[in-house]
N, CA, C and O atoms as a Tripos MOL2 file, in Angstrom:
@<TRIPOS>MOLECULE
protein
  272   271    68     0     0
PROTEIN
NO_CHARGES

@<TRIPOS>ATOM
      1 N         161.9980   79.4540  216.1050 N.3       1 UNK1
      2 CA        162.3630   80.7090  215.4830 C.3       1 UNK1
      3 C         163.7120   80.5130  214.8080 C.2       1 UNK1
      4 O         164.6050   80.0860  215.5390 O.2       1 UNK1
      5 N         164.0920   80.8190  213.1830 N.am      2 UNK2
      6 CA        164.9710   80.6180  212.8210 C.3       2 UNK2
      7 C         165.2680   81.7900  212.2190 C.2       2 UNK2
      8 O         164.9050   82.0840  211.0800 O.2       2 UNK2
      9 N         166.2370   82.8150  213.2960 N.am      3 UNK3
     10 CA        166.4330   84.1530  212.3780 C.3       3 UNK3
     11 C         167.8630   84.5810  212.9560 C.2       3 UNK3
     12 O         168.6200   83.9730  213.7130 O.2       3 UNK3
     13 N         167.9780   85.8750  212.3230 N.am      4 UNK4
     14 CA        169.4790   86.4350  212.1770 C.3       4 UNK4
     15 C         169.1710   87.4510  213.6640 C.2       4 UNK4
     16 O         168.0140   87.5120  214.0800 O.2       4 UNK4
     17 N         169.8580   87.9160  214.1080 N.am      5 UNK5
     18 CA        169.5460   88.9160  215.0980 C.3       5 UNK5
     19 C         170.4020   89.9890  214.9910 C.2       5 UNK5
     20 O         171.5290   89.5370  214.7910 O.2       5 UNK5
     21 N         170.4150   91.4430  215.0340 N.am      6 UNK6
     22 CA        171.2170   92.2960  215.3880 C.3       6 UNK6
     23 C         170.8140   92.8280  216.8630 C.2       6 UNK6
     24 O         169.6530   92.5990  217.2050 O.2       6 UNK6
     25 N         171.5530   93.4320  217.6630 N.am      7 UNK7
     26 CA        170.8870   94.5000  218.6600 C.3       7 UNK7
     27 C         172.2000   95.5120  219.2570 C.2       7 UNK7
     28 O         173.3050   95.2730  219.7460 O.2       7 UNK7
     29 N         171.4510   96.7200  218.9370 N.am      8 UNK8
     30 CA        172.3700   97.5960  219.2790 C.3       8 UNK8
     31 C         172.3050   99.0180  220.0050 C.2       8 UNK8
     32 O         172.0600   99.9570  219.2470 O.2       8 UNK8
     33 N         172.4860   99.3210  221.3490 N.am      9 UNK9
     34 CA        172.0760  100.2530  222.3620 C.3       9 UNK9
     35 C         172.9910  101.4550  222.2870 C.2       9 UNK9
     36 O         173.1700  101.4100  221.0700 O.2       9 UNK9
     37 N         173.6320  102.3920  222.6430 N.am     10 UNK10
     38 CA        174.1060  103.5140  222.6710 C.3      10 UNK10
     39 C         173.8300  104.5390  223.7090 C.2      10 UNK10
     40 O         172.6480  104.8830  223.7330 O.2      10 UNK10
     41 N         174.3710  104.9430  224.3110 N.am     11 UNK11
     42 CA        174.8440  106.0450  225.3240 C.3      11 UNK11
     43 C         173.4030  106.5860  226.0040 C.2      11 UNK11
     44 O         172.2940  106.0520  225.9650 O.2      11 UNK11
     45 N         173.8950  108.0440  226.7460 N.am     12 UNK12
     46 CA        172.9630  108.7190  227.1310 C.3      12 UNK12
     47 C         171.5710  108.8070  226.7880 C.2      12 UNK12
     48 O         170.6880  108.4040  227.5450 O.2      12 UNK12
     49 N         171.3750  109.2760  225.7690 N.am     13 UNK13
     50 CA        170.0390  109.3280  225.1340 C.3      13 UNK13
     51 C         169.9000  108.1910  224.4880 C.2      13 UNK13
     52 O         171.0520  107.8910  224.1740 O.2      13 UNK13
     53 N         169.3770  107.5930  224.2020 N.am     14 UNK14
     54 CA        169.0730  106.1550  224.0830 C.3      14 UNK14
     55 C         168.9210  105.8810  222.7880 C.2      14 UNK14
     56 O         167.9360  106.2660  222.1590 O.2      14 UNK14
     57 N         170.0510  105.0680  222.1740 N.am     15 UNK15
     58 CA        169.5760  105.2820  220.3020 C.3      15 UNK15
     59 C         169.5900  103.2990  220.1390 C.2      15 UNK15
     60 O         170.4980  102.4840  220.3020 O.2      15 UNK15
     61 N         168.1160  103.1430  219.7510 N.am     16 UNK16
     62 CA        168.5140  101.5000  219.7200 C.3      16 UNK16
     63 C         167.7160  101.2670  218.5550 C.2      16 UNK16
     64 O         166.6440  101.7340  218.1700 O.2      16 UNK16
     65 N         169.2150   99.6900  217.6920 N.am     17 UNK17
     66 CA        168.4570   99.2210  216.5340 C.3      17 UNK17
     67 C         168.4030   97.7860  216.6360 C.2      17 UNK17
     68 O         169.2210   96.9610  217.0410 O.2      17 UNK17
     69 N         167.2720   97.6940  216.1850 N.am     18 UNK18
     70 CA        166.9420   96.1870  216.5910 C.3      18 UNK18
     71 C         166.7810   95.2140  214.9800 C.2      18 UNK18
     72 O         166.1290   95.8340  214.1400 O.2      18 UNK18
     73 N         167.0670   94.4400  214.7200 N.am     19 UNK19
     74 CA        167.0320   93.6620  212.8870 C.3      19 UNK19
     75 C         167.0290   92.8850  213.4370 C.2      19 UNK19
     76 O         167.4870   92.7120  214.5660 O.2      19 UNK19
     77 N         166.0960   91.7020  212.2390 N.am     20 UNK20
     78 CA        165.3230   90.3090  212.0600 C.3      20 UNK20
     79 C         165.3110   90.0340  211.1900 C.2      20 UNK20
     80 O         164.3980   90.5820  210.5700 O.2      20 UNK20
     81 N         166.0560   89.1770  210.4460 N.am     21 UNK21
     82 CA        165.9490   88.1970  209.4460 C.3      21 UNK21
     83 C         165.0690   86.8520  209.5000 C.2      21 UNK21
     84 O         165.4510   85.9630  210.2600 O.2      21 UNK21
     85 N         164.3160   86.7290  209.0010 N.am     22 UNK22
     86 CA        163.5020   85.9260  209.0170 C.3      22 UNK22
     87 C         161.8700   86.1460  209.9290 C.2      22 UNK22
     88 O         161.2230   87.1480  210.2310 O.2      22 UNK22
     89 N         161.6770   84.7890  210.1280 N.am     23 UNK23
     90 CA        160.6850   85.0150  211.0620 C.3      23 UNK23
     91 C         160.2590   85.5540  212.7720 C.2      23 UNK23
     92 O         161.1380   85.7620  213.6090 O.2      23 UNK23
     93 N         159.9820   85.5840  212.8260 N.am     24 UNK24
     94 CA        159.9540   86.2200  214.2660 C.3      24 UNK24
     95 C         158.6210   86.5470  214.9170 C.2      24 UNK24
     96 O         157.6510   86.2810  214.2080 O.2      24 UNK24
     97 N         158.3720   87.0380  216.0490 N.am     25 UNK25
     98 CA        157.2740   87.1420  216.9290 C.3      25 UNK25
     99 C         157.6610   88.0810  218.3720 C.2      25 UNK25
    100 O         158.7030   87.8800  218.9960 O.2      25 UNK25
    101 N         156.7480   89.0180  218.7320 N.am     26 UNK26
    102 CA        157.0840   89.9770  219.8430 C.3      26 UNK26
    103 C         155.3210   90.1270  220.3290 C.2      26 UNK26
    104 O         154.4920   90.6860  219.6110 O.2      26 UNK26
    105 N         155.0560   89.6080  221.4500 N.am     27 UNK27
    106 CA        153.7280   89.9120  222.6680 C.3      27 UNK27
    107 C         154.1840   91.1470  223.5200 C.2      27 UNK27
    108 O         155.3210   91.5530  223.7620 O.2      27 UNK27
    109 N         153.1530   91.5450  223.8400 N.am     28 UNK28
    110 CA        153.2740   92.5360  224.9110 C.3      28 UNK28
    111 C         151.7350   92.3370  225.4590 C.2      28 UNK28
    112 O         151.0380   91.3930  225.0870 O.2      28 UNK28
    113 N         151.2110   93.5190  226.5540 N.am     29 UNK29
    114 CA        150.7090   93.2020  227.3500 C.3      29 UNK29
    115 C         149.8410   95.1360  226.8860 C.2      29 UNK29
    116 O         150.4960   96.1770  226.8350 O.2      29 UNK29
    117 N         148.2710   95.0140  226.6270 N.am     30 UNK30
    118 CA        147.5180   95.9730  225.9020 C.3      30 UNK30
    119 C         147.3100   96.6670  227.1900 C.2      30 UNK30
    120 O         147.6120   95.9900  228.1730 O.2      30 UNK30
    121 N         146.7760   98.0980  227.4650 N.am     31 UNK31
    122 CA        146.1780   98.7100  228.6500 C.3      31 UNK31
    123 C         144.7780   98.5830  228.6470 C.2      31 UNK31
    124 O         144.0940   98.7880  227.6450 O.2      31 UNK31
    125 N         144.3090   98.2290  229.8080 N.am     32 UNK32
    126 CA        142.7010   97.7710  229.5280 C.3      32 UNK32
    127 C         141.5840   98.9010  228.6690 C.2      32 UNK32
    128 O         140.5970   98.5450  228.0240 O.2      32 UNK32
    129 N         141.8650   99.7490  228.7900 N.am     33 UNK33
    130 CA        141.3370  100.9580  227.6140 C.3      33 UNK33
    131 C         141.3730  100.7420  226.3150 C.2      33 UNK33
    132 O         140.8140  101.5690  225.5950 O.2      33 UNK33
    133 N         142.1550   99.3750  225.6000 N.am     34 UNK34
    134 CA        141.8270   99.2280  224.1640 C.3      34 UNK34
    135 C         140.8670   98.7910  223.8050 C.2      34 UNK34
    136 O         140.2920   98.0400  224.5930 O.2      34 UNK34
    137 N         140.1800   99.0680  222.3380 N.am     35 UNK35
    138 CA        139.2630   98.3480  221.9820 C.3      35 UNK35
    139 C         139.8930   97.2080  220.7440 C.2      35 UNK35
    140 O         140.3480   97.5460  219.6510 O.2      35 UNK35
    141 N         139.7830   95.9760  221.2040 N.am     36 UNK36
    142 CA        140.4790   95.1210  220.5450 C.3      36 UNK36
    143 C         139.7230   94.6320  219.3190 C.2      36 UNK36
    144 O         140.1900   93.7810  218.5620 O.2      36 UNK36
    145 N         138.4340   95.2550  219.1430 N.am     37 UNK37
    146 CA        138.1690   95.1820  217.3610 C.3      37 UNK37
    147 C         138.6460   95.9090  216.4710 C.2      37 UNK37
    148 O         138.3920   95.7570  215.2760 O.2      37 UNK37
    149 N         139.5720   96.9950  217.0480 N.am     38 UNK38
    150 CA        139.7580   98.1890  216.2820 C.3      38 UNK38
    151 C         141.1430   97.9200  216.1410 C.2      38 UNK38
    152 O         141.4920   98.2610  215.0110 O.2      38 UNK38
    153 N         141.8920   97.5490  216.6690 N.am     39 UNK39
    154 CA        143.5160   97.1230  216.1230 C.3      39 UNK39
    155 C         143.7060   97.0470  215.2440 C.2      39 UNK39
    156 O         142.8870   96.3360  214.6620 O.2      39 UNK39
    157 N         144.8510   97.6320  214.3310 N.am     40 UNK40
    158 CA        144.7110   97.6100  213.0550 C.3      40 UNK40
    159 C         146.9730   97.6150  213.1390 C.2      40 UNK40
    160 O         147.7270   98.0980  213.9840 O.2      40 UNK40
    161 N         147.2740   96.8090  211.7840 N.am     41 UNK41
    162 CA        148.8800   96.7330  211.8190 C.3      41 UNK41
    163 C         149.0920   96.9330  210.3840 C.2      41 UNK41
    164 O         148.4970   96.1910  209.6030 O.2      41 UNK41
    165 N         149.7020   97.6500  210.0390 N.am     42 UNK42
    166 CA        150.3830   98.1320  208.5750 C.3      42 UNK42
    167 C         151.8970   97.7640  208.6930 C.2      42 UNK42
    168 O         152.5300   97.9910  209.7250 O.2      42 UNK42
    169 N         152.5090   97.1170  207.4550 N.am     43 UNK43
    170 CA        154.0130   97.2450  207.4550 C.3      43 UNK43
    171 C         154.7920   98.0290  206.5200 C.2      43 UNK43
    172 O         154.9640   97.1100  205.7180 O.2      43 UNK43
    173 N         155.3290   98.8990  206.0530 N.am     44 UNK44
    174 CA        155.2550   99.6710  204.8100 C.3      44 UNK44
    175 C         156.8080   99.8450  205.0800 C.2      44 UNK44
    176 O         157.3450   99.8930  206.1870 O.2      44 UNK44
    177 N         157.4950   99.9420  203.6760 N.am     45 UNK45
    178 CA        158.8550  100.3570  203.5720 C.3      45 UNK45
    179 C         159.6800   99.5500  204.9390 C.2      45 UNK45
    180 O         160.5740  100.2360  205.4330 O.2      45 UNK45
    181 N         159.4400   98.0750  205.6210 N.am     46 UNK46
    182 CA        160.4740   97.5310  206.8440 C.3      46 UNK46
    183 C         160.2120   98.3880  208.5110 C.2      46 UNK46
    184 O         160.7480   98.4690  209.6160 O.2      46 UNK46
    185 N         159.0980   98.8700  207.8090 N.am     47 UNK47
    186 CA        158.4030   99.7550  209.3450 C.3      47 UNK47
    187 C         156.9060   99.2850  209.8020 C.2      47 UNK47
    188 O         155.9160   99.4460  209.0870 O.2      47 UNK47
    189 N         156.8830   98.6730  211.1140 N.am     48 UNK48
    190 CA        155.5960   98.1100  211.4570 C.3      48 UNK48
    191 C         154.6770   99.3930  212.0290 C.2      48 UNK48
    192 O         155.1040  100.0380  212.9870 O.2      48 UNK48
    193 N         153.8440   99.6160  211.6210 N.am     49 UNK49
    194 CA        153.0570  100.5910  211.9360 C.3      49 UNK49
    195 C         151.8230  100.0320  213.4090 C.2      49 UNK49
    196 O         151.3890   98.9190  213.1150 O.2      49 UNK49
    197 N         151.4900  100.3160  214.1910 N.am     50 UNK50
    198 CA        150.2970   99.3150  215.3020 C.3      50 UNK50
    199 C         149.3150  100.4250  215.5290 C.2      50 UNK50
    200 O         149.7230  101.4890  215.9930 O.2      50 UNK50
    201 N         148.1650  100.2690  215.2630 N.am     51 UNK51
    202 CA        147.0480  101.4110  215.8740 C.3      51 UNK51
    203 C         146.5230  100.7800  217.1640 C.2      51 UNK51
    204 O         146.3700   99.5600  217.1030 O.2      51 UNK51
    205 N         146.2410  101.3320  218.2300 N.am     52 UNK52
    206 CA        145.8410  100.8180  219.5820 C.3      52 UNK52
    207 C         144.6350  101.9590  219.5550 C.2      52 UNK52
    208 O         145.1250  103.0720  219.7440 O.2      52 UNK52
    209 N         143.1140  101.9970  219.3620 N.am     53 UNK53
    210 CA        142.2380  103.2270  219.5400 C.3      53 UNK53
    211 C         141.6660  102.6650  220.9990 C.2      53 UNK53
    212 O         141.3260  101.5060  221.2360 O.2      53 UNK53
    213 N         141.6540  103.5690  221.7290 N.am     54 UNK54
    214 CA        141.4160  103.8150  222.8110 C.3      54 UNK54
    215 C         139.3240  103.5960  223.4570 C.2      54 UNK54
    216 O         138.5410  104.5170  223.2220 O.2      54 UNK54
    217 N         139.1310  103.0770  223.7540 N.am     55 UNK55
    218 CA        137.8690  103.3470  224.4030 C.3      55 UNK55
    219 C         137.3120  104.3030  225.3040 C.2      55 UNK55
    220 O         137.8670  104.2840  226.4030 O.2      55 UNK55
    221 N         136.3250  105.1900  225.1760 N.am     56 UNK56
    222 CA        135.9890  105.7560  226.6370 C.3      56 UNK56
    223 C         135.7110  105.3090  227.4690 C.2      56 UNK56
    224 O         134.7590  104.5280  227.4720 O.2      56 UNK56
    225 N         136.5600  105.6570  228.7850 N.am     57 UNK57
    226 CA        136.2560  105.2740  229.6960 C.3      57 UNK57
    227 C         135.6520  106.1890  230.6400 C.2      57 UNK57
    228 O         135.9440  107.3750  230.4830 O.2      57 UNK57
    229 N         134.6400  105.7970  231.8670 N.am     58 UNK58
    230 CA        133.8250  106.5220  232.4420 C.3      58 UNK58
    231 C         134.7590  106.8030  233.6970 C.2      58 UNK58
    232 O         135.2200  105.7990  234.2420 O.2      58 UNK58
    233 N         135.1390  108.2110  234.2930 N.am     59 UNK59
    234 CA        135.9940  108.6370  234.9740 C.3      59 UNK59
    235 C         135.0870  108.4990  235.9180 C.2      59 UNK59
    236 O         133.8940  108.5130  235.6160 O.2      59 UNK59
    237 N         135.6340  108.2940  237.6280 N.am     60 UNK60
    238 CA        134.6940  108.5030  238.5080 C.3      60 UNK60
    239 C         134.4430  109.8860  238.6280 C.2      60 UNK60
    240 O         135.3310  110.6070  238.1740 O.2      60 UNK60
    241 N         133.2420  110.5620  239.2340 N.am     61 UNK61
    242 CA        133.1960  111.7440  239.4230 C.3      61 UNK61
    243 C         133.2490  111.9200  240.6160 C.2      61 UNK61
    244 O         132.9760  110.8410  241.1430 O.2      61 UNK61
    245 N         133.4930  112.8500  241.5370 N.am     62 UNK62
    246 CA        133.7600  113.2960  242.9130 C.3      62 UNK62
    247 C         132.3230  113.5300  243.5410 C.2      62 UNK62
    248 O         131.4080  114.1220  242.9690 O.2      62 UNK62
    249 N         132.2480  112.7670  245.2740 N.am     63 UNK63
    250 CA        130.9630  112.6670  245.5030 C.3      63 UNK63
    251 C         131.2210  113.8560  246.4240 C.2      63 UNK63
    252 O         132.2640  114.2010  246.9790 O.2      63 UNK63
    253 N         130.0220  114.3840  246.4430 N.am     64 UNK64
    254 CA        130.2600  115.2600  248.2080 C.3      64 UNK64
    255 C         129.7570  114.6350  248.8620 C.2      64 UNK64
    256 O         128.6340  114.3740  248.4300 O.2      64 UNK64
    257 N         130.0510  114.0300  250.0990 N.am     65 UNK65
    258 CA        129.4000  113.5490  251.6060 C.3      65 UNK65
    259 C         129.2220  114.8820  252.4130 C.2      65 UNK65
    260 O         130.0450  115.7970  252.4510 O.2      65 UNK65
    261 N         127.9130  114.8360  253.1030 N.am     66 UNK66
    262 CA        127.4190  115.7340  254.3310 C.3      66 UNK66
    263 C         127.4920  115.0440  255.4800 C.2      66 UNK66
    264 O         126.7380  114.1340  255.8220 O.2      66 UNK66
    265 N         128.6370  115.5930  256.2290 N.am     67 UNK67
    266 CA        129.0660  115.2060  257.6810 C.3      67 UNK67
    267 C         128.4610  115.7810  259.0990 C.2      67 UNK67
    268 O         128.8250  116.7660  259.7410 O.2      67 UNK67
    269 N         127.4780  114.8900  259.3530 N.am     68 UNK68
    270 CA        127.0840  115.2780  260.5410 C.3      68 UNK68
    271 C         127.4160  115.0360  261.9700 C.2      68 UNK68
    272 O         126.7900  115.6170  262.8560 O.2      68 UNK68
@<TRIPOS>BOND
     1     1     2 1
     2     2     3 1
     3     3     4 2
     4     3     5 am
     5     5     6 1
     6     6     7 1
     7     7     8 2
     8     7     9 am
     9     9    10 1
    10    10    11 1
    11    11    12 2
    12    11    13 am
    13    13    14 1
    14    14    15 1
    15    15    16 2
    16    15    17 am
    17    17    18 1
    18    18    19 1
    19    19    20 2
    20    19    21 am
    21    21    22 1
    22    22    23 1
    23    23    24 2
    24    23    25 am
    25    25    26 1
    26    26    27 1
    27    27    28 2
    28    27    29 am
    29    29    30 1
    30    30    31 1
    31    31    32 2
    32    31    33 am
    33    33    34 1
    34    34    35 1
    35    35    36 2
    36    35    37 am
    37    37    38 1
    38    38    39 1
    39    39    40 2
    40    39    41 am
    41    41    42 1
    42    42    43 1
    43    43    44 2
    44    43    45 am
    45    45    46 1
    46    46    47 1
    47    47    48 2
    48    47    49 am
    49    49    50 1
    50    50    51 1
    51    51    52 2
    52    51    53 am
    53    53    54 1
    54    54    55 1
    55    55    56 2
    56    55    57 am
    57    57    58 1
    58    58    59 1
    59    59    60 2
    60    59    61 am
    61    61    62 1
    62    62    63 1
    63    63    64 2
    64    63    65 am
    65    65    66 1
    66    66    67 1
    67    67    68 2
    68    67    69 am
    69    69    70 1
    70    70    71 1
    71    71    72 2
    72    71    73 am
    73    73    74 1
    74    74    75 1
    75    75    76 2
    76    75    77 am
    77    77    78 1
    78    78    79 1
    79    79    80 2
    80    79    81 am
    81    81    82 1
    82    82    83 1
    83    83    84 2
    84    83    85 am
    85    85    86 1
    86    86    87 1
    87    87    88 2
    88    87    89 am
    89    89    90 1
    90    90    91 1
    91    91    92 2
    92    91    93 am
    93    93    94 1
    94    94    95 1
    95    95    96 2
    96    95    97 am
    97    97    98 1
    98    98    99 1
    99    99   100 2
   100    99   101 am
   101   101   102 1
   102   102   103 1
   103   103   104 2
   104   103   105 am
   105   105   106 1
   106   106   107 1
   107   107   108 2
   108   107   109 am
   109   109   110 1
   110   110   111 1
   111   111   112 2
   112   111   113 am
   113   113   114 1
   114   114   115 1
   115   115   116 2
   116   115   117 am
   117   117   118 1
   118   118   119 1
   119   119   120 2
   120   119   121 am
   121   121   122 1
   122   122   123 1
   123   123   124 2
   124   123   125 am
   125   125   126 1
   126   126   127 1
   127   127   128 2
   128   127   129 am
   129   129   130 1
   130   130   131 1
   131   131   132 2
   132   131   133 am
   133   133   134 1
   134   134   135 1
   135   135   136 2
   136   135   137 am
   137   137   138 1
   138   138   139 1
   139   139   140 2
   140   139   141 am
   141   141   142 1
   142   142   143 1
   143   143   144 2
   144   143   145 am
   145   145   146 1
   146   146   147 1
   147   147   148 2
   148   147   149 am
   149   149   150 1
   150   150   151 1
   151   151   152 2
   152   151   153 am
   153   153   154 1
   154   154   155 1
   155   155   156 2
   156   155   157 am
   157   157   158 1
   158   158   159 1
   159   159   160 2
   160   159   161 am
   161   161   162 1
   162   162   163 1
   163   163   164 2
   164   163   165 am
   165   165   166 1
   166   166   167 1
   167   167   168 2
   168   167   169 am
   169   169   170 1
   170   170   171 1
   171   171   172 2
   172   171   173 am
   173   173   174 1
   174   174   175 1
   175   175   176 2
   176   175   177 am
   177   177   178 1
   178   178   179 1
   179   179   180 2
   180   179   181 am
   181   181   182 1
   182   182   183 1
   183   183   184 2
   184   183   185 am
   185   185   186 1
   186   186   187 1
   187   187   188 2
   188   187   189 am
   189   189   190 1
   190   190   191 1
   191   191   192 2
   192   191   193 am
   193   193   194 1
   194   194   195 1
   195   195   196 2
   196   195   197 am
   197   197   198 1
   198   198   199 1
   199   199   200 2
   200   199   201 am
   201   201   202 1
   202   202   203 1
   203   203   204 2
   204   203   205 am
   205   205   206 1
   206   206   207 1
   207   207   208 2
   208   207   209 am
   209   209   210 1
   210   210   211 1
   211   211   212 2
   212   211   213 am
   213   213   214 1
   214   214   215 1
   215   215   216 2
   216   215   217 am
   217   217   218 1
   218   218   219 1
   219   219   220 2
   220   219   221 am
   221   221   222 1
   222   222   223 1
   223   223   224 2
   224   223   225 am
   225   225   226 1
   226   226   227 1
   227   227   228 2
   228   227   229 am
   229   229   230 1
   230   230   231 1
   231   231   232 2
   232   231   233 am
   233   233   234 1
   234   234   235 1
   235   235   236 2
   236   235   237 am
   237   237   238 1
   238   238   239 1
   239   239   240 2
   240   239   241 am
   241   241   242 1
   242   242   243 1
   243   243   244 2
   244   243   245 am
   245   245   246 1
   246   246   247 1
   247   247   248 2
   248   247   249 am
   249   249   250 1
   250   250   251 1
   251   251   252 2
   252   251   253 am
   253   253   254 1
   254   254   255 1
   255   255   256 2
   256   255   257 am
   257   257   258 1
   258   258   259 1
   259   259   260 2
   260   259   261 am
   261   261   262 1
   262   262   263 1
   263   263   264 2
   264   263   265 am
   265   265   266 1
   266   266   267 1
   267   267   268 2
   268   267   269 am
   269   269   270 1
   270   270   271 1
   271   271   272 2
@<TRIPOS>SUBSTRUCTURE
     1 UNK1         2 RESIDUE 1 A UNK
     2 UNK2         6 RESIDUE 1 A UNK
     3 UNK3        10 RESIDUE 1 A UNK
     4 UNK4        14 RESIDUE 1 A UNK
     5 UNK5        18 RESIDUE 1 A UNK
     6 UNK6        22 RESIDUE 1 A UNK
     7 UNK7        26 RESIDUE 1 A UNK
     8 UNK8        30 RESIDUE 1 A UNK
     9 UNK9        34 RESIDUE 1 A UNK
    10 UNK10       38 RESIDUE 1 A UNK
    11 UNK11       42 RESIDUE 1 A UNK
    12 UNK12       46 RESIDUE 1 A UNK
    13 UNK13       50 RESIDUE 1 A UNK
    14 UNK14       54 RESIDUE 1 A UNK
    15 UNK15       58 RESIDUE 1 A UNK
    16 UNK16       62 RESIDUE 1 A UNK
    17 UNK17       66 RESIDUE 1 A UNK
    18 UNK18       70 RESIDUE 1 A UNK
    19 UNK19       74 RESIDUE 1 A UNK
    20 UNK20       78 RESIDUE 1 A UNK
    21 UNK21       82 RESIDUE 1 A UNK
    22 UNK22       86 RESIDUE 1 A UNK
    23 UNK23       90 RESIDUE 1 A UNK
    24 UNK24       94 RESIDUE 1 A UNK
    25 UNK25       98 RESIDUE 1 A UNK
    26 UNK26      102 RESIDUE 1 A UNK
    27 UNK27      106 RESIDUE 1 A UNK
    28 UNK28      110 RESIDUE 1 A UNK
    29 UNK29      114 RESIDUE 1 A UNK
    30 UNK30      118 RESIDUE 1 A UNK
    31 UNK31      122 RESIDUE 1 A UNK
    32 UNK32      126 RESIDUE 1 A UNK
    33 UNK33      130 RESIDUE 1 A UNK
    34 UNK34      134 RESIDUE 1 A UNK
    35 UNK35      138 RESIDUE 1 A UNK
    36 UNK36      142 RESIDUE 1 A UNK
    37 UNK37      146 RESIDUE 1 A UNK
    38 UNK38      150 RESIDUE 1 A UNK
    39 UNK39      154 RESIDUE 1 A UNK
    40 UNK40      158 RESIDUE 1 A UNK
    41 UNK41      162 RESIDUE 1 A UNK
    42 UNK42      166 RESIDUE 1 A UNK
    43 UNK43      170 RESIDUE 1 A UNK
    44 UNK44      174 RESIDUE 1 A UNK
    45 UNK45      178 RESIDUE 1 A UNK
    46 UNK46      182 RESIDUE 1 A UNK
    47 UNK47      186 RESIDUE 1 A UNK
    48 UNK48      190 RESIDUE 1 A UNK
    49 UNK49      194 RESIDUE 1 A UNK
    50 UNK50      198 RESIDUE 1 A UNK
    51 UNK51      202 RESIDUE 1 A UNK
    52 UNK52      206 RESIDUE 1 A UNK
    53 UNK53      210 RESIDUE 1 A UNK
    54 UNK54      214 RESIDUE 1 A UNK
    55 UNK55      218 RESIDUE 1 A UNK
    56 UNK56      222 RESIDUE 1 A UNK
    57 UNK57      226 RESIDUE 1 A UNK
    58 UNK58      230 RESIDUE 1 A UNK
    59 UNK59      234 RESIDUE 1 A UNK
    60 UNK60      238 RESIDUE 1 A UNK
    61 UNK61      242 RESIDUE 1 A UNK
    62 UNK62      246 RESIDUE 1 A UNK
    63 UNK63      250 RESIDUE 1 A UNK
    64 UNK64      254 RESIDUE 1 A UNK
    65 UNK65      258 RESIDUE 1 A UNK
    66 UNK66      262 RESIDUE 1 A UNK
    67 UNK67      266 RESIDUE 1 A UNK
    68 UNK68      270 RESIDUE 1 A UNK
């Protein structure tokens, strides 16, 4: 990786700016609810845009047991 770095944090409420010159790379870790054909990344005007669409997932439903 050959880049410039800024990073800059601020107080209470949390104001942070992060700059990259050059190349660069950032992983993270998806919630198993994505559907990973549907990912989609736009960069427009120095702003990375990330769509994550969600899958349905099947909620358990509540059993009744009869206690004898």
């Amino acid at each position: 990786m050959n880049a410039k770095w800024k990073k800059e944090t601020k107080g209470e409420t949390l104001h942070r700016t992060e700059r990259f010159y050059g190349a660069f790379e950032r992983s993270f870790a998806l919630p198993d609810d994505v559907d990973p054909k549907g990912i989609h990344a736009e960069s427009k005007d120095g702003v990375l845009t990330v769509s994550l669409p969600r899958v349905a997932v099947e909620k358990p439903r509540p059993l009744a047991i009869t206690i004898q």
